[in-house]
N, C-alpha and C positions, 0 to 999 in steps of 0.2 A: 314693863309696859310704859312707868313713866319717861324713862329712857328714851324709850322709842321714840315717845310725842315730842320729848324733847329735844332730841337731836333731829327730827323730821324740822321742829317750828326754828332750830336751828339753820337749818340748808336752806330753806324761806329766803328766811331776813337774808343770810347771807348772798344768795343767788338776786335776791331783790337787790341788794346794796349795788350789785354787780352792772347789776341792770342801769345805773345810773351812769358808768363806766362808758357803756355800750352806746348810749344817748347823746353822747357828747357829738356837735356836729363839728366838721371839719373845717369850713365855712364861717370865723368870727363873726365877719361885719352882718352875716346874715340871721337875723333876732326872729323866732316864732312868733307870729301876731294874735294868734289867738290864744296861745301861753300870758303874752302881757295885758290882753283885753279882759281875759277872765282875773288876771292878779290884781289890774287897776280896778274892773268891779268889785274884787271883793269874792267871785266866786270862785276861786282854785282852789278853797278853805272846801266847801260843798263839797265840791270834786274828791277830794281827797279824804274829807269825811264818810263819802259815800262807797268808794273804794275801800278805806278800810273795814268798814262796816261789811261788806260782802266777804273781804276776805276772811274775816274773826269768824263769820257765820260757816263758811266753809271748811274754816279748822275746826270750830265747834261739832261742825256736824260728822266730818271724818271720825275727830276722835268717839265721839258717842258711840258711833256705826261700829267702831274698832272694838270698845268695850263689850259690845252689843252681840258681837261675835265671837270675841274670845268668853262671854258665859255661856253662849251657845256651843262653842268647843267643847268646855269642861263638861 
């Protein structure tokens, strides 16, 4: 089981890193402005805190649900 969770939180990060691949625009000269409005305030720190903070809760909560069900198996 721990296996599992770990090769699951595995493909995450990985598929996550990916994602960053994906994002890249095509377009140099052309800059997000509410990407650098929030980084000059100070708040893309929030954002990304809050993001992960949701994601941790939702691997927390799969794996629980997972444990939860494999004693309910046995």
């Amino acid at each position: 089981m721990q296996k599992r969770i770990f090769s699951v939180l595995i493909t995450v990060i990985s598929l996550l890193m990916c994602i960053t691949a994906f994002a890249q625009d095509s377009t140099a000269n052309k800059k997000p402005e509410m990407a650098d409005a929030l980084r000059a305030d100070g708040k893309i720190y929030v954002v990304i805190a809050v993001l992960v903070t949701i994601l941790a809760g939702l691997i927390l909560y799969v794996a629980r649900l997972d444990r939860k069900i494999t004693k309910m198996e046995k």
